[in-house]
Structure formats: C-alpha cells, structure tokens
N, C-alpha and C positions, 0 to 999 in steps of 0.2 A: 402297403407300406407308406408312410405319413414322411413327407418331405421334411428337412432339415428346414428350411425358410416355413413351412408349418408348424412343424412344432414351435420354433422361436417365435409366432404369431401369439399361437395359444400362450406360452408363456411369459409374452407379455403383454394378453389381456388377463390371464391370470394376476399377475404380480397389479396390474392398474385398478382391479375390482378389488382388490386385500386393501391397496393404499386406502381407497373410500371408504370402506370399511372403520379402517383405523380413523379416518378425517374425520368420519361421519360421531364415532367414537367419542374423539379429542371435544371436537366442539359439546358435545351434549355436556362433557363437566367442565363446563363454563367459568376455564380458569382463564385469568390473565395470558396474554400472549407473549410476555417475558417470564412467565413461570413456564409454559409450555417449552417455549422454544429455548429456554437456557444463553438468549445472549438476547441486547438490544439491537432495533435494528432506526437507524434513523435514516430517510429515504429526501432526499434532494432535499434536505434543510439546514442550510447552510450557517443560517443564524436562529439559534438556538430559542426558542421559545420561551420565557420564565419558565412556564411551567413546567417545562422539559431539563431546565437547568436543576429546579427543587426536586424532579424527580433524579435525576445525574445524582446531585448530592445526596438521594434518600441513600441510592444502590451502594455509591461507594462506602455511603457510613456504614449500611448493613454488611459489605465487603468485608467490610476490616473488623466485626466484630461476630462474625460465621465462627461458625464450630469449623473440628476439622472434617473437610470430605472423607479422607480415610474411612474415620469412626461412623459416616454414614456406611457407606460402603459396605462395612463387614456387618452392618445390621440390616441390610438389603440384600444381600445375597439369598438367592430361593432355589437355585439347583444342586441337585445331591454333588456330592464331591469325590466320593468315591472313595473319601482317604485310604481305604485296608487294601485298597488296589496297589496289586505289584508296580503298574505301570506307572501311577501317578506317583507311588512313592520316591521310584524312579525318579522321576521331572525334580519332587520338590528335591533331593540332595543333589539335581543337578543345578536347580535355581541357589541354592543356599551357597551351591563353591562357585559362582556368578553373581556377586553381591552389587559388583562394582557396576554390572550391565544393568540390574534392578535398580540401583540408584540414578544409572544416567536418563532409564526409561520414564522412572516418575516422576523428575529432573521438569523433563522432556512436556510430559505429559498434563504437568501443572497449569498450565493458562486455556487449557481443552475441558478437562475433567468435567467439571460443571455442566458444559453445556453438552455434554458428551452424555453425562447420565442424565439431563432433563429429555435430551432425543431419545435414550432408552425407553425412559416412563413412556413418553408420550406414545409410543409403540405398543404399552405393556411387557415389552423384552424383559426377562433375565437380567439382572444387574451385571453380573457377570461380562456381558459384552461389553462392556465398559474395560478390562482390562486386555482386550484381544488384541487392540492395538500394540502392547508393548511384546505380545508375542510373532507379532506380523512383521512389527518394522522398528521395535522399540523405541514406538512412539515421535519417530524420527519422519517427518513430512517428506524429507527428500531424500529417504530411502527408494533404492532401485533395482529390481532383481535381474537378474540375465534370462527370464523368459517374457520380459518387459511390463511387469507390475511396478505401482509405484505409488509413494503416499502412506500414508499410515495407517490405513486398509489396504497396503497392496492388489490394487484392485486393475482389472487388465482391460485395454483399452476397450474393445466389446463389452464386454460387461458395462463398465464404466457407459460408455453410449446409449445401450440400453436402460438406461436408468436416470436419463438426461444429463450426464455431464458433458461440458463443451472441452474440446480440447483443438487448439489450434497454434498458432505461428505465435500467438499473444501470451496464451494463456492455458494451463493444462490441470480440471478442476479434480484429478484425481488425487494433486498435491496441496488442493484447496482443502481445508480440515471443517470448515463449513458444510460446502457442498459435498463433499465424500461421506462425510459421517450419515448427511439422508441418506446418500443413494446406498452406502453399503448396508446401512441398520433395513433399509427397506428389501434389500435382496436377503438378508436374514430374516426377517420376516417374513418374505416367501419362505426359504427354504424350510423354516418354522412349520407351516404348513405344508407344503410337499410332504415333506414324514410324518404326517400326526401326529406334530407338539417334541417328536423326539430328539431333544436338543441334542445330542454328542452325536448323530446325524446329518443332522442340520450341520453343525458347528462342522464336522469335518469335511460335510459338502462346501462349506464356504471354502478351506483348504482346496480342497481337489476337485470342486464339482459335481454338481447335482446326479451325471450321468455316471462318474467314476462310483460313486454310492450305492446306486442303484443296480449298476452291472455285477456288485460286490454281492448286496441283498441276494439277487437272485442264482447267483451261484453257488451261495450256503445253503438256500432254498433248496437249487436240484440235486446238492449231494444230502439232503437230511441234516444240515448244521444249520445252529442257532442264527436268528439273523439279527441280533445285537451289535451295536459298535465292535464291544472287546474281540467279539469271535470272524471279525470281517477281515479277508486278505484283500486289506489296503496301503495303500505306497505307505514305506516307512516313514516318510514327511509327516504321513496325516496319522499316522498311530501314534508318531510320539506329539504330535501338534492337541489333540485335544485333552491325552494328561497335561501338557504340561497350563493348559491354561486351567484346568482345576487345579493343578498343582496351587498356580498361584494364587486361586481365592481361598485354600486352605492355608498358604502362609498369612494371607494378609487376615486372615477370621483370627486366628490363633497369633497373634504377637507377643504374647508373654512365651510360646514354644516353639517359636519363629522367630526373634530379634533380630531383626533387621530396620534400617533407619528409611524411613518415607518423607520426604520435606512437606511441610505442613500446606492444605490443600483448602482454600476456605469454600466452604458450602453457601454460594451464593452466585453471582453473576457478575464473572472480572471481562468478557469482552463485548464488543458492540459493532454494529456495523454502519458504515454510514457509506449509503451512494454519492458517486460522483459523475456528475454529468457530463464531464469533458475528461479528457487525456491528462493524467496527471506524473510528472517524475518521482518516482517512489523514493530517491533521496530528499527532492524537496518534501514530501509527504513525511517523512521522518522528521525530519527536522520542524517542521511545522507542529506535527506532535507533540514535540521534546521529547522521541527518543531515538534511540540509535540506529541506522539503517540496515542493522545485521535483526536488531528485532522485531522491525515492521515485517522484511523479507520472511521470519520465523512464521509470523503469527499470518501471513500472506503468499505462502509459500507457493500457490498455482501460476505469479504471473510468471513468464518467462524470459520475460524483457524489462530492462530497468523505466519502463515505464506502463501505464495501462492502455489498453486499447485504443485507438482515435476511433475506430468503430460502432461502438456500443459503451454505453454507459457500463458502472464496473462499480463493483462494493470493496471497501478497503475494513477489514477486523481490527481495532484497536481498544487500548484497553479501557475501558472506561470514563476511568480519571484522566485520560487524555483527550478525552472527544469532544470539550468544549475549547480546549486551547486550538485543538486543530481545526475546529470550525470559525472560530473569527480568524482564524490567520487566512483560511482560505478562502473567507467569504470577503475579506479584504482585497487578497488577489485578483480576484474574481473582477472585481470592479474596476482593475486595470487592464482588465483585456487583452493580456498579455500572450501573443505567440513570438515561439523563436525560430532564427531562421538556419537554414543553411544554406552557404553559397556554394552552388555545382560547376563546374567545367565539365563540358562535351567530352566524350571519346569518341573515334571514329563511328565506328557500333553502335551507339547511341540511340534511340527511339523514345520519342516523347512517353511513350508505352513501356518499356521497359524503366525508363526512370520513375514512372509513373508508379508500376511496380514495387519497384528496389524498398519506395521510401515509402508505402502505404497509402498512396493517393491515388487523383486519377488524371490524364491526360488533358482535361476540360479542366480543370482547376491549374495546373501549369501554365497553361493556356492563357485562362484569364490574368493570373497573377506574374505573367512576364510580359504579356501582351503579344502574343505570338501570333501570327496571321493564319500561320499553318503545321502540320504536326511536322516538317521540314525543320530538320537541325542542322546545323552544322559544328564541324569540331571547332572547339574551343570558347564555346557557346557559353555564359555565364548564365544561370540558371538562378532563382531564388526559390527555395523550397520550405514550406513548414516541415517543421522536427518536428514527427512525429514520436520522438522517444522523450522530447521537453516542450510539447505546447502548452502546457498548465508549468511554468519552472525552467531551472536551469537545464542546461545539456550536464553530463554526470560528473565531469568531471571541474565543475563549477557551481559546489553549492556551497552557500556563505560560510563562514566561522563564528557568524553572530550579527544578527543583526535583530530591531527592537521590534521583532512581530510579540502577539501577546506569549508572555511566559506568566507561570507561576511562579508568584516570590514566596516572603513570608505572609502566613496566615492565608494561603492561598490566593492574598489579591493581586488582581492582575494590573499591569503598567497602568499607568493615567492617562497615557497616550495613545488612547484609542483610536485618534484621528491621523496616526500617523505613521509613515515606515519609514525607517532608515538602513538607510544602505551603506553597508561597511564592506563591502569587496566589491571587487571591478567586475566581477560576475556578473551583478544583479544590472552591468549594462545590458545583458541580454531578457534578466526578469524583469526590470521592472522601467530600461531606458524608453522614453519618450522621442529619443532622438529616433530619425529617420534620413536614410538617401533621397537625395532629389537630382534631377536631370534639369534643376532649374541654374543657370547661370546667379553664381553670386549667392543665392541663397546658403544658409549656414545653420543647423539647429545641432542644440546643444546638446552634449551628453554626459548623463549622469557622471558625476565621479563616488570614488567610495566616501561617505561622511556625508551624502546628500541625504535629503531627506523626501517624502512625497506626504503633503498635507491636504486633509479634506477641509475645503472654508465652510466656516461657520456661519449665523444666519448675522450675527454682529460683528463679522470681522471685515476691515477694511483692509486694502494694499501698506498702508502705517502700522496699524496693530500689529498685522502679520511680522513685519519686517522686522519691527521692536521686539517679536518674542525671539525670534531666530537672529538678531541681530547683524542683520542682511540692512545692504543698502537697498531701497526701494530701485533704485535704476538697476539691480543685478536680477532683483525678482521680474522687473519689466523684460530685462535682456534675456534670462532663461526659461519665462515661459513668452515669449513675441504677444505681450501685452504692452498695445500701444497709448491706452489710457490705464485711469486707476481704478475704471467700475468691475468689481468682479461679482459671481455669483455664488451664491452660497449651494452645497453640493458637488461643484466643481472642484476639480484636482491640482492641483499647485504643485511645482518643482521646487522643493528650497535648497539652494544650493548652500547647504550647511559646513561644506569644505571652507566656506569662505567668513566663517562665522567667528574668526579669530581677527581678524581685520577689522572691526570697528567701521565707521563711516566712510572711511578710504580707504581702499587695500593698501596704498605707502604709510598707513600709520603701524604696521607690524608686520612682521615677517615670521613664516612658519620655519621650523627649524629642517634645514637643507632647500627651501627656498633661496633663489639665487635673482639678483638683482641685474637685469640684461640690458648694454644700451644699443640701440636700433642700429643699423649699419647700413652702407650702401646695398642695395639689391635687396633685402632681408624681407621678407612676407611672414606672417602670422605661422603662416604652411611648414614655412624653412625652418623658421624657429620652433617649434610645436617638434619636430622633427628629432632637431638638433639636439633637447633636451628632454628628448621620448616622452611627450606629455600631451595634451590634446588643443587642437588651436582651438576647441572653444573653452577650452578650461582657462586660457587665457586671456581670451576676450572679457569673459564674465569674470575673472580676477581684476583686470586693467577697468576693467566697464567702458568696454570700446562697442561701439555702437556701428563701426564701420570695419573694411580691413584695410581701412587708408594708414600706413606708418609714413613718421617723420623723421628724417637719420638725423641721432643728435635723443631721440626719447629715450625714456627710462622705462622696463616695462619689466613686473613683477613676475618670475616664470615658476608656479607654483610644482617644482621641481618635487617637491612630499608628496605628491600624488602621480610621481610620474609612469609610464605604463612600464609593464613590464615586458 
C-alpha cells in the first residue's frame, strides 16, 4: 500500500513535468510575453522608460478600442454542452430566475477576464474555464467557504501550497486573482490529464477532488454501471456544479435565446503589475494611483494587512492607465526616504523579543535604533519603532485629501511641477517631514506644516531664484532647511515653506485669515506660546524669522493660528 505522503510526492512530480511541458509548449510559439500572460508586468522600475511609456499608451489605446470579450468568448468555446441534458437544463432555468447574481458575477469579473482567458490559452484549456469562477465564488475575491476555501477559485489551503502559493500573516495569495488563476488553471491541467482529456471529470474533480472521482469510477465499474460523469454517485454539490457551468456557456453561446445583460468586457489587456521593493501603505498606493482604496484592495485582494510586507518585495495589479501616474509619484517618494515611526511605552511583560515580534522586526534593530545596551527593559520605557503597516506612507488613518503628486488633467498632461510635492494635511508630517528629535540642548528643527512644499534644485537655481518663485523670504528658506550660507546644490531637496507664501518680504506685511497678532509677556517662551495657540513653535519661528528663542516682553510676534494643530 503506497503511503499518503507518497502519493502526494508522485503527484507533484507529476503536476511539475505537465507544467514544462506546457512551458516548453508556450515558448516554441514565440509570442509576446503580454499576449501570453494577459497583463503587464513592470518589475522594480520605478521611472518609467519612453519606451515603456509609448508602449503604456499603445495598450491603453488598444483598450478602449477591443471588441467585446463576450463575443470572443462564445466563439471560443470547444466543449460539448450538453444542452438536451435534463441536468444542465436544469442549471440554465436556475441561472435565468438568478439574473441579478449573473450580473453581479460578470460585474465582478471584468477587470480579470482578459487575463484570465490569455492563462487559459496559454495552457490550451477549454475556454470554458474562464467562466468557473462565477460558479465557485461569483467572481468575488473574497469569497469564503466554511470548509475554509477562499478566492475566486476557492481553492484550500493544501492545495493552494502545493501549487506554490504563499499564504501567511501579510498576505494570502489564494485571494490574489493573479497568482490563484496559475496555480488553479495548473491543478486543472493536471486533472485534465489524470482522466484522459475527460473534462466533466476533471471539472468535477476540481469540485470534490481527484480521489472522490475516482472512488466513484470504480464503483460503477464493480457493479457493471457506466463510468461517465452523468452515471457517477457523486455529492450533490458536484452533480449539480458541472451542469451548471455548461449551463452557463450555453446561455452565454446562445444570447438571442438567453437575454440577459453582460457589461461590455474589452478584449485586450486592462491590468499591470508593478513590483515594489520596500513596504508600501495600500491607501497611500491608492491614492498615488488616482484611485479609490476600495479598488486597489479589489484588484489586490491577497494582502491582509493595510499595507505590504517589510519582508519581501510584493507586486501591486493596477490598471494600466494608472501605472505611469503611480510610478512617478512613487519614485518621487522614494527619494525621500521616508520611514514612519511609532512611539512605544514598556509594559511590565515586555521583551525586547516580544515587541520585536508584535511589530515585524527584530530585537537587534531596536537595539540599534534606541540605543540599548541590553535586551533589559524596563516599564515605561519609550521605545521608537518603524511602522511596519506605513514605512513607504502614511499610518491609515492619515492619508492626504490632496495633495500635488502627478495627476492626470486634461489631455492627459501631467502638472508642470515635476520637481515638487506639496503638502496639504498635517499628515504628510509623518510622510514627508524632515523634522527630527534630538537629545541636543537648544537645538530646534522645523516641521513641515500643511501648504509646504518640498522642491528638487535645479542645476541654475540659486537660494534668490528659489525664494522669488515661492515668494519666501530667503532668511525663512535659511531658517527651515539650517542653511547657513547661500550655496546650494543642484539634486538636493529643499523645504519651502509655502504656508508662509502670503506674507511678502516680512510676515507683518499681511496676515492670514484667523492669524492672530500676539504681544510677548513676562515669562513667555516660543514653547508657551506654540502651546497656547495649539500651533508649532517652529511654525513660529520661521513665521517671525527668529533665528533664536531669545523673546523680548514688549514684541509683536505673528502666531500663524490658520495652520494651527488640531
């Protein structure tokens, strides 16, 4: 008798000698590797190539002028359907009084489609497979069954392993529509061959499993009964699971005797991938995009966590026409080297080990970044830790409302302002501030406020030029980035503090509206005041253009109160 951990050896060297097979296949018709594979994939390139840009725009123009998938569909269908069968007749007047479920699944199913049947081809499968999803999970990524399948192959986590998908604490790729769609077309492609070619076999072994099929086979066998699909006592699940998925390539063949509505599905290539090499926030990823973070999550449905892994590099699927705006926004970011932190306090219980844990790092990197002597804690302990859920971005519940990364305007061109970000929420003190604690006496650096801006110098611009476009006093620019001369260099990063860009040459030459005009008092520090009128004492400093924290009782000091925290 052949151990269970044996046979599961054999069949998966079985299942790895069919994939070559097909590899070996694919390569000989020497197509394109986006006709193949039915999506772009762009791999750590962050700024976008020309030539990768005119190829961007060939895809989208061919996007939007595709026939519809559909109509491919019903003329690629190659397995019999069975129509005069009781059963499937069955299915279809059960699909026809479920109109409203057929509409949500091809809904659903629209931004897949494409790449979904160029993975069929590239197998040789059945067109057909192409609609099995909306029978499994109606197309729904984060469908969940109570025997613990999941994805739009409901596929179970064994399985799922066996066939390389990762699934852990970050990320669970059986709800990634990428990496599920290989691994499940590839286990139909075994079971393809397990029964010689006999798909309503195959297709109901995916259902129930290879062994439930074959125990079925050979029990029609010992009594003298046929060993066809129709004649197999199989769970009712899988008797009515494989009419009904002919069912539905017989409505969707036949639409003049079927009327039902399919939202139009272009035959071409709407999604893309691009790697990211570091941890990124999936709402900043959204936005970065320009689009909403309900349909990054859609189209990204495997991470589990509102950001990607600190572990491992991670691919993010967007749509096309998005993946040049998201790639300079992010190759912008990139270049400010931005991590966020959080600050911890000790509990008694505590272990350098165990926080190390909590927050996906390791005890040696606490270590270094608090400056610890020894893994010895004590309560109360202030701790600085990278977020690991916003090291590329904001923490979640602090992503901007707008700010001028590249967008798309009219005519598709993008801002003019290539060299610059502005910062319109108090947020982006965590993305994009420059500010830092110090343990230095008297030292002070400044922090962003909203309305700043951050500017790359050019190879002709001087500390004047600059200041004249942003209409900055040159002593604010000095004061907010601790430049003590005026030579700068071109490639370096500038702070503009554009809060302050309404004021003219002096900040007493105008006042922003709900700024408040404060005179110095006995005892009063920058600190007290900053306080008093919940705003930031370097936001006053670089308002005043104070160069010290010496006050004089009897001054006048601008408290830009419009920008005060909340």
């Amino acid at each position: 008798m052949v151990s269970k951990h044996s046979q599961s050896q054999y069949r998966f060297f079985l299942i790895s000698l069919f994939m070559l097979l097909y590899l070996a296949v694919s390569s000989q018709a020497g197509l394109a590797a986006s006709n193949i594979e039915g999506i772009q994939e762009y791999q750590k390139n962050l700024h976008l190539h020309p030539d990768h840009k005119q190829k961007l725009a060939d895809d989208i123009n061919r996007y939007h002028q595709a026939d519809n998938l559909w109509d491919v569909l019903r003329q690629q269908f190659s397995l019999p359907h069975y129509e005069n069968n009781y059963y499937v007749q069955e299915q279809i007047d059960w699909l026809m009084n479920h109109q409203e479920f057929l509409l949500r699944s091809a809904t659903r199913a629209a931004p897949y489609l494409f790449f979904i049947l160029q993975q069929v081809k590239k197998r040789h499968l059945p067109t057909e497979l192409v609609l099995l999803p909306i029978i499994e999970s109606g197309y729904n990524p984060f469908a969940y069954s109570t025997a613990g399948a999941t994805g739009i192959w409901q596929m179970m986590p064994d399985t799922a392993s066996g066939y390389g998908i990762k699934q852990d604490w970050w990320y669970d790729g059986r709800r990634d529509v990428v990496a599920s769609t290989r691994a499940a077309l590839n286990y139909l492609a075994y079971l393809q061959n397990f029964f010689d070619g006999n798909w309503p076999l195959a297709i109901a072994a995916y259902n129930c499993g290879e062994g439930c099929v074959l125990s079925a086979i050979r029990k029609n066998i010992r009594n003298g009964d046929n060993a066809d699909f129709w004649s197999l006592p199989l769970p009712q699940e899988t008797r009515d699971y494989v009419p009904r998925l002919l069912a539905l390539a017989v409505i969707i063949s036949h639409p003049d005797r079927y009327p039902i509505y399919f939202p139009a599905v272009r035959n071409a290539p709407y999604l893309a991938q691009v790697e990211i090499s570091r941890p990124i926030n999936l709402k900043l990823a959204a936005y970065f995009a320009g689009i909403s973070y309900k349909k990054l999550m859609q189209l990204n449905s495997g991470f589990n966590q509102s950001s990607t892994s600190p572990n491992r590099p991670s691919k993010l699927v967007l749509p096309i026409q998005n993946i040049e705006q998201f790639s300079e926004n992010i190759g912008r970011l990139l270049r400010h080297n931005v991590i966020n932190w959080i600050r911890y306090k000790t509990k008694a219980k505590d272990t350098l080990l165990s926080i190390a844990k909590q927050f996906h790092t390791t005890p040696a990197t606490l270590r270094s970044l608090n400056r610890l002597a020894t893994n010895h804690l004590k309560p109360q302990t202030i701790l600085l830790i990278p977020n690991p859920s916003s090291t590329m971005g904001t923490s979640n519940e602090n992503i901007p409302a707008e700010k001028h990364f590249a967008k798309k305007g009219k005519n598709n061109k993008r801002s003019s302002y290539t060299d610059t970000i502005r910062i319109t929420n108090k947020d982006l003190e965590q993305v994009t501030s420059l500010a830092s604690t110090t343990n230095t006496p008297g030292a002070h650096y400044y922090t962003m406020q909203a309305g700043d801006t951050i500017y790359m110098i050019r190879g002709h611009d001087t500390l004047e030029s600059i200041a004249q476009r942003f209409h900055i006093p040159i002593k604010a620019l000095q004061l907010v980035n601790r430049i003590t001369h005026k030579n700068i260099v071109p490639g370096a990063q500038l702070i503009i503090p554009t809060h302050l860009a309404q004021y003219g040459s002096s900040p007493h030459d105008k006042l922003s509206p709900g700024d408040t005009v404060y005179m110095v008092r006995k005892g009063d520090t920058i600190e007290k005041i900053a306080d008093k009128f919940h705003t930031s004492s370097s936001a006053i400093r670089v308002t005043n253009l104070l160069t010290s924290n010496h006050l004089q009782e009897g001054d006048q000091l601008i408290i830009p109160t419009h920008i005060a925290m909340r």
